[in-house]
N, CA, C and O atoms as a CHARMM CRD file, in Angstrom:
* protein
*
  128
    1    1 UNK  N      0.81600  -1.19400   0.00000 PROA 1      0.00000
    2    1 UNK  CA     0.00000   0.00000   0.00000 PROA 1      0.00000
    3    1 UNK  C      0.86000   1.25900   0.00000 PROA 1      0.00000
    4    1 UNK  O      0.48600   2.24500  -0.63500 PROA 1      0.00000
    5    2 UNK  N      2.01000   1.25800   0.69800 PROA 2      0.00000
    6    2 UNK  CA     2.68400   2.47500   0.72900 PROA 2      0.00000
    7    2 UNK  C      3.44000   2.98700  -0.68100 PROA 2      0.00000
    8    2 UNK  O      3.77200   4.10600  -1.07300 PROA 2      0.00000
    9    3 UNK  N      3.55800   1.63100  -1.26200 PROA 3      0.00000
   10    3 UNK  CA     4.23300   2.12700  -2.55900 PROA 3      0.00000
   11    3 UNK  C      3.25600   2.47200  -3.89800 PROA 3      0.00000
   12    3 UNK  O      3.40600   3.25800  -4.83400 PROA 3      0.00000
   13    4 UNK  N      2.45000   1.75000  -3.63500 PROA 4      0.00000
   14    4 UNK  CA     1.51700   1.91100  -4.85300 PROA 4      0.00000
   15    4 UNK  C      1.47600   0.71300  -5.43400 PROA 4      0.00000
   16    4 UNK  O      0.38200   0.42400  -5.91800 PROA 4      0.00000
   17    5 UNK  N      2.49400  -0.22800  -5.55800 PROA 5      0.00000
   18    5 UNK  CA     1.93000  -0.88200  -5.86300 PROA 5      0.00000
   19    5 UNK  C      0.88300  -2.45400  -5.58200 PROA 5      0.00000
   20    5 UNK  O      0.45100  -2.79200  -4.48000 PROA 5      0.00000
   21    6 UNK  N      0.69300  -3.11900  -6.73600 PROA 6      0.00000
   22    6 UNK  CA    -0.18500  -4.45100  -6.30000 PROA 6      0.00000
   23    6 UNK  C      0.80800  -5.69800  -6.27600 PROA 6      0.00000
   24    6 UNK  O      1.19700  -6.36400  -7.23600 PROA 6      0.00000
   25    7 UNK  N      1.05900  -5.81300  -5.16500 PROA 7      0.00000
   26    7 UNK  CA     1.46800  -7.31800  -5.15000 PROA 7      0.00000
   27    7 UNK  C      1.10700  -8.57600  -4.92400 PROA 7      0.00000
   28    7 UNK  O      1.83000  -9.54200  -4.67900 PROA 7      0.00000
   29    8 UNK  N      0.13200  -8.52400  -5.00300 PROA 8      0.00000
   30    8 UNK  CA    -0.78600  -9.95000  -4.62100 PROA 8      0.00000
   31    8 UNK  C     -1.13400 -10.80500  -5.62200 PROA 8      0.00000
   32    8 UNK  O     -1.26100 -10.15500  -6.65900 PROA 8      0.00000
   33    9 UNK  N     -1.33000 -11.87700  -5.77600 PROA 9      0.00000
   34    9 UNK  CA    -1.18900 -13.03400  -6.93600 PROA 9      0.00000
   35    9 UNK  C     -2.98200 -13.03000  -7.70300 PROA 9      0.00000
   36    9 UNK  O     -4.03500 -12.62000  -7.21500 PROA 9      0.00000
   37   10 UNK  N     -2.75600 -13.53100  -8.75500 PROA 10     0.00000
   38   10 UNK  CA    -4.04400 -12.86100  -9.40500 PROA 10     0.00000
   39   10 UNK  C     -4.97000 -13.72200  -8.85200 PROA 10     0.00000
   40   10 UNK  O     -4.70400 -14.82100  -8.36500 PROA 10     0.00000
   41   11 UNK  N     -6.17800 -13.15800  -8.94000 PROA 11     0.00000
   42   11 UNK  CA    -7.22300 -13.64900  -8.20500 PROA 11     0.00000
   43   11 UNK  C     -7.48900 -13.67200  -7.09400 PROA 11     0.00000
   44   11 UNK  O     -8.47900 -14.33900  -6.79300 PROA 11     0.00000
   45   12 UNK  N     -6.73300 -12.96400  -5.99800 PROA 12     0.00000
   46   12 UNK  CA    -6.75400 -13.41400  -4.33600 PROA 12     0.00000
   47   12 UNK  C     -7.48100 -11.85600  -4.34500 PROA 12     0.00000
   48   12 UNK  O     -7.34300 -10.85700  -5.05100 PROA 12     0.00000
   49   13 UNK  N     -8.36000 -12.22500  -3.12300 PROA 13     0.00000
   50   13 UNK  CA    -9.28100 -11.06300  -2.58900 PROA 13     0.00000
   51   13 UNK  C     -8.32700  -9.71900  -2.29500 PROA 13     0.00000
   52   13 UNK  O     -7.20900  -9.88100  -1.80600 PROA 13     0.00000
   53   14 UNK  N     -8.95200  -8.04600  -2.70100 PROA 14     0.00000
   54   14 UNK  CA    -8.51400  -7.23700  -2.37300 PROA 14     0.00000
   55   14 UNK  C     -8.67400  -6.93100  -0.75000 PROA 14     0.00000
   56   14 UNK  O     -7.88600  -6.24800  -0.09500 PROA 14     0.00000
   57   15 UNK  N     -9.84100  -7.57000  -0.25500 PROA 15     0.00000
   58   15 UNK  CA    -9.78900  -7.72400   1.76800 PROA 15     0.00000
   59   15 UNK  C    -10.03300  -9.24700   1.65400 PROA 15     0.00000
   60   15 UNK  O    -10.34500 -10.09800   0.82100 PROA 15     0.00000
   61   16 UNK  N     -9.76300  -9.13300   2.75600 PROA 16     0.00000
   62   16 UNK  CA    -9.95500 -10.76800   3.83200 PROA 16     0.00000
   63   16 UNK  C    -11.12400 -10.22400   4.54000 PROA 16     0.00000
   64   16 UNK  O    -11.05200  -9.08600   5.00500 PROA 16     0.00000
   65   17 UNK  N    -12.37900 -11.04500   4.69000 PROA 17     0.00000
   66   17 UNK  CA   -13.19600 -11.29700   5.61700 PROA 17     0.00000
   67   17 UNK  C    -13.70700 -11.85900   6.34200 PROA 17     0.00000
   68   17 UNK  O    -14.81300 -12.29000   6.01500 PROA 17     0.00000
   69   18 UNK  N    -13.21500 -12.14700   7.64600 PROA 18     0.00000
   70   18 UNK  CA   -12.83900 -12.51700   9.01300 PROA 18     0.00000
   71   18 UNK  C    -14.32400 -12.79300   9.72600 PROA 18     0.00000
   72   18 UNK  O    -14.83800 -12.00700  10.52200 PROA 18     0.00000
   73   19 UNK  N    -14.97000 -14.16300   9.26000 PROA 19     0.00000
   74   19 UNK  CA   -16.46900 -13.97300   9.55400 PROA 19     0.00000
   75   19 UNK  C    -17.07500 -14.26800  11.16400 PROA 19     0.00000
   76   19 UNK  O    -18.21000 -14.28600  11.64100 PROA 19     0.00000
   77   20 UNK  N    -15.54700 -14.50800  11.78400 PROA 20     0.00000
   78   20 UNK  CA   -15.81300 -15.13000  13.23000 PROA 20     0.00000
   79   20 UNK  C    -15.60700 -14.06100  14.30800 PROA 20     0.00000
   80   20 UNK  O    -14.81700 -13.12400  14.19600 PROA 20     0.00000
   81   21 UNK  N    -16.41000 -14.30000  15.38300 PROA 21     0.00000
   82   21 UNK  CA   -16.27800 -13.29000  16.76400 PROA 21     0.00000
   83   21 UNK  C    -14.92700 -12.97500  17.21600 PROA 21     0.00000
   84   21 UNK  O    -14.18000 -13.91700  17.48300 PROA 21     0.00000
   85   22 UNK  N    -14.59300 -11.99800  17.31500 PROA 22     0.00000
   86   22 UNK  CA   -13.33500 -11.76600  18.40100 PROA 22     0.00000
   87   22 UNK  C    -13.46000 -12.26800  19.63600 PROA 22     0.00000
   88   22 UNK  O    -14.33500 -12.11500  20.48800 PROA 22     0.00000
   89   23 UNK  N    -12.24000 -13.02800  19.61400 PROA 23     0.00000
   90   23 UNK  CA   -12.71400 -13.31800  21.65400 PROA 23     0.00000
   91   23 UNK  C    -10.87000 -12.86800  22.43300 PROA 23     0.00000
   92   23 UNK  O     -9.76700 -12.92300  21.88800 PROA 23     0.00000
   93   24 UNK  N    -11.16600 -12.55500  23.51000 PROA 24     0.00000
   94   24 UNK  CA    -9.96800 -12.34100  24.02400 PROA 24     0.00000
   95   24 UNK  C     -8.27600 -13.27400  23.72700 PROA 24     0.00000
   96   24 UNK  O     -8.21300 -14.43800  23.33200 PROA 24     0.00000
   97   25 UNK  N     -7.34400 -12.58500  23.97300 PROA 25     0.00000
   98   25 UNK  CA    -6.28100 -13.81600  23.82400 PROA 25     0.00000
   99   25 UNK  C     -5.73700 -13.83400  24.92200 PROA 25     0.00000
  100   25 UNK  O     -6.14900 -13.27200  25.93600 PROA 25     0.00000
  101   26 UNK  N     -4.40600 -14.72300  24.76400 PROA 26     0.00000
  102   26 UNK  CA    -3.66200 -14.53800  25.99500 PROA 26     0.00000
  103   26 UNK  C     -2.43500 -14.68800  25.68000 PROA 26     0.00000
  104   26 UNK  O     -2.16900 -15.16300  24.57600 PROA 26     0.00000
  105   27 UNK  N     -1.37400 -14.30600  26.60700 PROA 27     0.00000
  106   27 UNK  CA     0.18200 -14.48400  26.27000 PROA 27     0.00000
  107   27 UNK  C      0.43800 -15.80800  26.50300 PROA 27     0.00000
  108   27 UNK  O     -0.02200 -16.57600  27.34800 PROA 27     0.00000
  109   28 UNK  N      1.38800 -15.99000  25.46600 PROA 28     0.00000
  110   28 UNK  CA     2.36800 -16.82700  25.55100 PROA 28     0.00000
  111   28 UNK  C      4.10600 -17.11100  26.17200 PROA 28     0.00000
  112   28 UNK  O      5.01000 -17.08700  25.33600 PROA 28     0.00000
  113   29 UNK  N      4.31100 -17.26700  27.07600 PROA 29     0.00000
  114   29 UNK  CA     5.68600 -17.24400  27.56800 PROA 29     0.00000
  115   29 UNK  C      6.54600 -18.35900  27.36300 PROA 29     0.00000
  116   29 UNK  O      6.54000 -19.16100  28.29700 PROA 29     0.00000
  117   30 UNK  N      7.42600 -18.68400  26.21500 PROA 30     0.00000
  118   30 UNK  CA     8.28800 -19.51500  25.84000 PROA 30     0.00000
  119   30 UNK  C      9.25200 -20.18300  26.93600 PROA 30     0.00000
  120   30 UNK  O      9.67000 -19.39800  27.78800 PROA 30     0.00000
  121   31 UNK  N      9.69200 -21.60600  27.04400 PROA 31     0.00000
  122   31 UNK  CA     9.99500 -21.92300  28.18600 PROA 31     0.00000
  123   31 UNK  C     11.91500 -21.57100  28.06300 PROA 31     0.00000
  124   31 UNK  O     12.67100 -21.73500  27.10500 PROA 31     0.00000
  125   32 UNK  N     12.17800 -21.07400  29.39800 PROA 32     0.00000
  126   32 UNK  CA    13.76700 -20.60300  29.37600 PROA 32     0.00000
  127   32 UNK  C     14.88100 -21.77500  29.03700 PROA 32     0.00000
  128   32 UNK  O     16.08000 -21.49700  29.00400 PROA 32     0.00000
């Protein structure tokens, strides 16, 4: 978007639509 131009492969949607509820997340802390 910042450059102008289109890089996306032909045929793939100009948005994504995300048809499911938001629900909270949570962190993840990787083990040391």
């Amino acid at each position: 978007e910042a450059t102008g131009e289109d890089v996306r492969a032909p045929g793939f949607p100009t948005e994504i639509v995300d048809y499911e509820p938001e629900e909270s997340g949570y962190e993840v802390f990787p083990p040391r």
